[in-house]
C-alpha positions as CSV (number, residue, x, y, z in Angstrom):
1,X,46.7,127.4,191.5
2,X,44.7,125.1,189.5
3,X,46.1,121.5,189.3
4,X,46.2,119.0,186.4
5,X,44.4,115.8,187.7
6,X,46.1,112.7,186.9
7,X,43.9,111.1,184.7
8,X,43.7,114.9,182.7
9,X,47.7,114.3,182.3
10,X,48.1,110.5,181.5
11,X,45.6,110.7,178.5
12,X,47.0,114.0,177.2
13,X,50.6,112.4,178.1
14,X,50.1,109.2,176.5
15,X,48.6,110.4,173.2
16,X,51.6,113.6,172.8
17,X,54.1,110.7,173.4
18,X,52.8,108.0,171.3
19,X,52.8,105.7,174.4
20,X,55.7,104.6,176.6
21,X,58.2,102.6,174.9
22,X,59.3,100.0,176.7
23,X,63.0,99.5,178.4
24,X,64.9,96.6,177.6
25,X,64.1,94.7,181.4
26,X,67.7,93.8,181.6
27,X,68.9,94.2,185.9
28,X,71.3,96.5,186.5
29,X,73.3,97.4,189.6
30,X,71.9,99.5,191.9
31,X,73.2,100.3,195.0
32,X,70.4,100.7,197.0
33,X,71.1,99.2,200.1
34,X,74.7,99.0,200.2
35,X,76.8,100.3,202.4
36,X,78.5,102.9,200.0
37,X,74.7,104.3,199.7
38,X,74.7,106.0,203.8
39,X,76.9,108.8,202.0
40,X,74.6,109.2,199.0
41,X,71.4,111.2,199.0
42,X,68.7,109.3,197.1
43,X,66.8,110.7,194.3
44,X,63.0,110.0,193.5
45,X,62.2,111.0,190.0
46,X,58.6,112.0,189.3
47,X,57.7,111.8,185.6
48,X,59.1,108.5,183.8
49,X,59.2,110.0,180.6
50,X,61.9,110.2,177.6
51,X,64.3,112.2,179.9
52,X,63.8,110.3,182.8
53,X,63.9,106.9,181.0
54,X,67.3,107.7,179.2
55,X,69.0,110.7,180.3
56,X,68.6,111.0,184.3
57,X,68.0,107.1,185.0
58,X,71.3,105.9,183.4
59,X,73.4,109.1,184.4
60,X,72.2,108.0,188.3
61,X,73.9,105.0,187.8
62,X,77.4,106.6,187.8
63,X,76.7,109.5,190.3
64,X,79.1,109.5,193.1
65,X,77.0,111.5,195.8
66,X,73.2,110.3,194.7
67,X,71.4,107.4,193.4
68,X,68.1,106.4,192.5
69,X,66.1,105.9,195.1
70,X,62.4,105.6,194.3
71,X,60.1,107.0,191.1
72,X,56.6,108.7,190.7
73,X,54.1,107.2,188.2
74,X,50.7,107.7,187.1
75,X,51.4,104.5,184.3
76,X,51.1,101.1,186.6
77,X,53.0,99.7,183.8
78,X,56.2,101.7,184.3
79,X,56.1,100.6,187.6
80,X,57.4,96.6,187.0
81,X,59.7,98.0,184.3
82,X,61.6,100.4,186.3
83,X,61.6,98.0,189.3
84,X,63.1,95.5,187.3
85,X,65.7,97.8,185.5
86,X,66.6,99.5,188.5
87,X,65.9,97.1,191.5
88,X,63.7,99.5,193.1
89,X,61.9,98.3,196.5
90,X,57.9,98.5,196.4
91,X,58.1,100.9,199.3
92,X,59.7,103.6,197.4
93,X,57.1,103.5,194.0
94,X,54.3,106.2,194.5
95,X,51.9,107.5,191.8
96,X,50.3,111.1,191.7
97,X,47.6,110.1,193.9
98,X,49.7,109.1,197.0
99,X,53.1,111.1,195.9
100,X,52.3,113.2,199.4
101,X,53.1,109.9,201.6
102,X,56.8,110.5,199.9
103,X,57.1,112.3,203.5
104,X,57.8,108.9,205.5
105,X,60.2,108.1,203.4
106,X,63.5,108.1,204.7
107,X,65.4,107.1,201.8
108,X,64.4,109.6,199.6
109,X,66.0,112.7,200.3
110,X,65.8,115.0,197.1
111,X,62.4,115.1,194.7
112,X,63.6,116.0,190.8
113,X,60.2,116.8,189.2
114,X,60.3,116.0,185.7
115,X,56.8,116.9,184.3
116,X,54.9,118.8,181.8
117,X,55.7,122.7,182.4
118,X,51.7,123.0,184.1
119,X,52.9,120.6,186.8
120,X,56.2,121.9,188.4
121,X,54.5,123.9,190.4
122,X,52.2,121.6,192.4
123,X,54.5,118.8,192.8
124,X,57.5,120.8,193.6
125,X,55.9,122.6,196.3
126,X,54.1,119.4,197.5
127,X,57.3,118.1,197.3
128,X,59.2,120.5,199.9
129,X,56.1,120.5,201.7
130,X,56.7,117.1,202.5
131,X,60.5,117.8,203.5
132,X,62.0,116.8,200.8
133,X,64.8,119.2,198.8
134,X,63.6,119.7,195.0
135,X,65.2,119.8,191.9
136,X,62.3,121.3,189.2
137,X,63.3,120.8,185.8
138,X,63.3,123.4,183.0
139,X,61.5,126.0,182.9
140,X,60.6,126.5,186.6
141,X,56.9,127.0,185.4
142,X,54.6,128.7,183.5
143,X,54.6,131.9,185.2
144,X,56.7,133.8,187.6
145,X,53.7,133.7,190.3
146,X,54.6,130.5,190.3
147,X,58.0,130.4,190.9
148,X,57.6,132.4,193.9
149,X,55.4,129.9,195.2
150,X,58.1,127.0,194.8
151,X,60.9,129.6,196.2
152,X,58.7,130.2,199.3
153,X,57.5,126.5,199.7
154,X,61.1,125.6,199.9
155,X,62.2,128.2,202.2
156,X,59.6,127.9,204.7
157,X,60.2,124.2,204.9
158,X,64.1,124.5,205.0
159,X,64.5,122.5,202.1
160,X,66.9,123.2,199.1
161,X,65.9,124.3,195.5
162,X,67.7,123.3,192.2
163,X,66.5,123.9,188.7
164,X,67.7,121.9,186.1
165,X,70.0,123.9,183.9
166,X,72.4,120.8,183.4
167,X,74.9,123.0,181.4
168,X,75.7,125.0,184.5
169,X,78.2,121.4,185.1
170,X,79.1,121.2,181.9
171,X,82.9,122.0,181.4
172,X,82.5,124.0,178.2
173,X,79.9,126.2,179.7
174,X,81.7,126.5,183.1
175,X,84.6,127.8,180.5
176,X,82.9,130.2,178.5
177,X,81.5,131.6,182.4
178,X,85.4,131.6,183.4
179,X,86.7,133.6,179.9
180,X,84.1,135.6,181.0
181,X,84.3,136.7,184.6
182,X,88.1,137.1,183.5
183,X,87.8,139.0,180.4
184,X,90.0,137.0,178.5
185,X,89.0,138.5,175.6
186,X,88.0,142.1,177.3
187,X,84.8,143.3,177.1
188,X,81.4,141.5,175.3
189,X,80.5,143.5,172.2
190,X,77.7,141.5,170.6
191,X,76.5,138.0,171.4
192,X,74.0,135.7,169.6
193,X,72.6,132.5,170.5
194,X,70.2,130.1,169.1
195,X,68.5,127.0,170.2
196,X,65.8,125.1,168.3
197,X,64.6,121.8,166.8
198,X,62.4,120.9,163.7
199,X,59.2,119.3,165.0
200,X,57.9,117.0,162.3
201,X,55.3,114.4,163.2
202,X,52.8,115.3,166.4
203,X,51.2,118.1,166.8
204,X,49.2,116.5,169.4
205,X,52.4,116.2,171.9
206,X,52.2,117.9,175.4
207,X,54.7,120.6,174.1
208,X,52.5,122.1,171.6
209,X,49.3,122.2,174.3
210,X,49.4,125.4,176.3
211,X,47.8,124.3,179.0
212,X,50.1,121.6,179.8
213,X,53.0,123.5,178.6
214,X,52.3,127.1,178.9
215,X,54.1,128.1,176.0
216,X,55.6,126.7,172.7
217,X,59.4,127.3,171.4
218,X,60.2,130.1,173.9
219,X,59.3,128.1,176.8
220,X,60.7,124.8,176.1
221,X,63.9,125.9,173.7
222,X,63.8,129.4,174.3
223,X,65.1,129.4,177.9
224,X,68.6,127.5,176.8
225,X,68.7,130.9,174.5
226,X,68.3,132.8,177.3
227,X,70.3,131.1,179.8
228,X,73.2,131.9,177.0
229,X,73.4,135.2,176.0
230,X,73.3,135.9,180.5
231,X,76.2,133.8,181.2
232,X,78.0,134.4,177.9
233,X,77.9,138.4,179.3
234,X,78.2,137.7,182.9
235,X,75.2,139.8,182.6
236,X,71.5,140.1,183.1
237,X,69.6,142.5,180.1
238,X,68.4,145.6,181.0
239,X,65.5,145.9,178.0
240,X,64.3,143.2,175.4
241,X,62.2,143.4,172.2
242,X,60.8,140.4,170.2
243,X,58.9,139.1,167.2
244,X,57.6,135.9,166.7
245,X,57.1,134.0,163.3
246,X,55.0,131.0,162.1
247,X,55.1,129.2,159.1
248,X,53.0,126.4,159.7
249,X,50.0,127.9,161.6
250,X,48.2,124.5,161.0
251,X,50.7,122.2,163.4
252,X,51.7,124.9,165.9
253,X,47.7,125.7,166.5
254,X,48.1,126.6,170.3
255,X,52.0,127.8,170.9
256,X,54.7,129.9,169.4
257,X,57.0,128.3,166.7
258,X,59.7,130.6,166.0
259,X,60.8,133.7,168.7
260,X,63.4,135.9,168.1
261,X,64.9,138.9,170.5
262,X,67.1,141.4,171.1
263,X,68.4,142.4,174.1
264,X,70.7,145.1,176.0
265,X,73.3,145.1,178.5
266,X,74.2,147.9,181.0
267,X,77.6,147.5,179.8
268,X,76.9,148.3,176.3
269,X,76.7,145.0,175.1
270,X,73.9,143.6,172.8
271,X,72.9,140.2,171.9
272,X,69.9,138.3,169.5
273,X,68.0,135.3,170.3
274,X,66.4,132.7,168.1
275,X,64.4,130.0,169.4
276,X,62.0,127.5,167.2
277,X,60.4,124.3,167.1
278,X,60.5,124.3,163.4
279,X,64.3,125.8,162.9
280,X,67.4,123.0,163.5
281,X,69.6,125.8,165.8
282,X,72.5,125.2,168.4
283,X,74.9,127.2,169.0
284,X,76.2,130.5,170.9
285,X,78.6,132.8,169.7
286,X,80.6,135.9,171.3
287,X,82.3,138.9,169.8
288,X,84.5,140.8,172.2
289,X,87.1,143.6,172.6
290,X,90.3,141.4,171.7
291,X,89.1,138.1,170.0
292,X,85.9,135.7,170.2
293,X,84.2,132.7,171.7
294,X,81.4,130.1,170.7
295,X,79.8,127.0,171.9
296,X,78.8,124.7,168.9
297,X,76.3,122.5,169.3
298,X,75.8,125.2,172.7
299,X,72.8,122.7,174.5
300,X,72.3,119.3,173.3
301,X,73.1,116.1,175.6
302,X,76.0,114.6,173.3
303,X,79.3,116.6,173.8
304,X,79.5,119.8,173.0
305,X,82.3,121.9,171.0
306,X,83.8,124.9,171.6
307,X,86.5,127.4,170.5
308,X,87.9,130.4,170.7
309,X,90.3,133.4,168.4
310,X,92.8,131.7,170.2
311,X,91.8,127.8,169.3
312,X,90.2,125.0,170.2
313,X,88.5,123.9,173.4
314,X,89.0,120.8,174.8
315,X,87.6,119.3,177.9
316,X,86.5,115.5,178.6
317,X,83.0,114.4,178.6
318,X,81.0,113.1,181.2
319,X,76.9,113.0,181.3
320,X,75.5,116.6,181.9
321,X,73.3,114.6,184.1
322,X,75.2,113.3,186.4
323,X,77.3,116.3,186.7
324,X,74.2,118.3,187.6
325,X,72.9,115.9,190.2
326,X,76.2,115.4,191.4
327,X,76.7,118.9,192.2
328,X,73.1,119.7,193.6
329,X,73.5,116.7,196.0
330,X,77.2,118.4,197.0
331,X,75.1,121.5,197.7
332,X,73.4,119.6,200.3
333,X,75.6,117.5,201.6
334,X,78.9,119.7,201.9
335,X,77.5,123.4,201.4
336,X,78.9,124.0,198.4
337,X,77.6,126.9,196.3
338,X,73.8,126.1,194.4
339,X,74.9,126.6,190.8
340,X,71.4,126.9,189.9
341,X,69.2,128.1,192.4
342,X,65.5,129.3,192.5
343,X,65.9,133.0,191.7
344,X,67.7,131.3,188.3
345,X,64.8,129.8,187.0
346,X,62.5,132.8,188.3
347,X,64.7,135.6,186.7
348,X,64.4,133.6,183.5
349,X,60.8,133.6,183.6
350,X,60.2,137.5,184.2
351,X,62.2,137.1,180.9
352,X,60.4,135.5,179.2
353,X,57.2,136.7,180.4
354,X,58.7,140.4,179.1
355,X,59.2,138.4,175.4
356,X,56.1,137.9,175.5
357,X,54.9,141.2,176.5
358,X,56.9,143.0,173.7
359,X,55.5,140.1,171.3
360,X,52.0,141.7,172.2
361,X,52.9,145.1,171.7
362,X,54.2,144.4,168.2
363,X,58.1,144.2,169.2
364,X,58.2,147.4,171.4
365,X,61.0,147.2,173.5
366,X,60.1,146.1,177.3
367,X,62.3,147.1,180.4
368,X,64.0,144.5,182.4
369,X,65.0,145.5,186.2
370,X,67.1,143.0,188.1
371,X,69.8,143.7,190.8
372,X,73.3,143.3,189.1
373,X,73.6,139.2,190.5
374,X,70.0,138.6,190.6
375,X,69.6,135.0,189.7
376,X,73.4,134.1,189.3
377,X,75.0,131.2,191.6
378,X,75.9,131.6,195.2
């Protein structure tokens, strides 16, 4: 497996990102240290990037079973920032050079790597190598060989293995999973979903280099898609065929811009894609035997919406963040079922990998063979 050195990944990191913007330096609680903290697991985030800095970092500031517990760098500047921010001892800062000394540490119990796609990989499986349980963020990485890799590093070192599909927390997701497993509205006829952004301004970001991300749309977007159309089914596809569209070939030099597929169900179903980083898309919609369901926005971090043929959804909103953590660190601590484990993220790899496949083959359909709960929870 080749690895991504550290100076490779800050200069490619630093010039896709446009630099690291500053946090306001303002202390907030943290409750390392305290007493209520011997019943929480603590988290070490590797990768201080935009979804670390203000997604995962804040949401660990309301979890009830983990906290933030140390970070991974390879910009010395983050370092004083986050320690400040987050009152974070010395002891628990690391960079990519020394991240494999992470194995003394007692107060770090769970690694979440949070890196470009090329990474996951290497620092998960350093990660359980060194004893600690991993959370790897989305996609699980850039190819299924590596997936087993992570799912074999964890195993042999008897740690635990998360990915981070957030929505799998998320109370309008866990209700379209519930309508369903019950057929509330009998049997899934057709289903659609789309997921996509308009990328205006860099083409130089990580996303849009292959090597760091191993993929464009499909890989980054493209898995939410994915991830819908399975648990709005209850269902993994038995065949897929797919095209793929660009209309600006000058900014998306090196990965895919627009992907769409089609897939099919052994029950009969069938269901379309989309996925773009040039197309504004959210949103997953259902059509079944005795009605309909749909999730609109279907992915984004604000709250989502949903209804139904029978009305209007309506559930409170917390972060999608802390829920996830929340509920991998319950999976440790109490045994509770892993709503996203390994075989998740590897299923939805071999997927992708047979999108690309049928890409290359000018949209001829590709056979998909998983056992009926391959990659579902517990």
């Amino acid at each position: 497996m080749k690895k991504l050195s550290r100076r490779d990944f800050n200069s490619t990191l630093v010039k896709g990102m446009g630099g690291f913007t500053l946090m306001t330096a303002v202390p907030m609680a943290c409750a390392m240290g305290t007493n209520q903290n011997k019943k929480k697991l603590g988290i070490a985030l590797v990768g201080l990037g935009s979804y670390s800095t203000y997604q995962l970092a804040p949401a660990l500031l309301d979890t009830e079973h983990c906290y933030l517990a140390g970070i991974v760098t390879g910009t010395p500047e983050k370092e004083q920032v986050w320690t400040s921010k987050y009152n974070i001892p010395k002891e628990n800062i690391y960079n990519y050079d020394n991240f494999d000394d992470i194995a003394d540490n007692k107060a770090i119990d769970i690694v979440y790597v949070v890196l470009p796609n090329s990474m996951h990989a290497d620092f998960s499986i350093r990660a359980a190598k060194a004893g600690k349980h991993v959370i790897c963020e989305k996609p699980m990485a850039i190819n299924v060989e590596e997936c087993d890799a992570i799912i074999q590093a964890c195993e042999e070192n008897n740690v635990k293995l998360g990915i981070g599909y957030r929505l799998h927390s998320e109370p309008y997701t866990q209700e379209v999973k519930r309508l369903v497993k019950e057929k509330a509205f009998g049997s899934i006829n057709y289903i659609s979903a789309d997921a996509g952004y308009r990328s205006m301004s860099d083409p130089d970001q990580w996303r849009l280099n292959k090597k760091l991300s191993g993929g464009g749309a499909l890989m980054n977007m493209g898995v939410y898609a994915i991830q819908s159309v399975i648990y709005g089914t209850g269902e993994n596809p038995i065949s897929v065929a797919a095209q793929e569209y660009s209309t600006r070939p000058g900014y998306f030099k090196d990965t895919d811009e627009t992907i769409t597929a089609q897939f099919e169900f052994e029950s009969g179903a069938v269901g379309n894609i989309m996925t773009s980083h040039n197309v504004r898309a959210n949103r997953l919609f259902a059509s079944c035997e005795r009605g309909w369901f749909e999730l609109d926005p279907a992915s984004t971090y604000i709250p989502l919406a949903g209804r139904t043929s029978q009305g209007e959804l309506n559930f409170p909103q917390e972060s999608q963040q802390k829920l996830q953590m929340d509920d991998f660190a319950k999976h440790i601590l109490l045994n509770t079922i892993n709503l996203v484990p390994g075989e998740m993220g590897k299923r939805d790899m071999m997927i992708v990998e047979a999108i690309y496949e049928s890409i290359s083959k000018d949209g001829q359909k590709v056979k998909l063979n998983f056992t009926p709960n391959y990659g579902f929870a517990g």
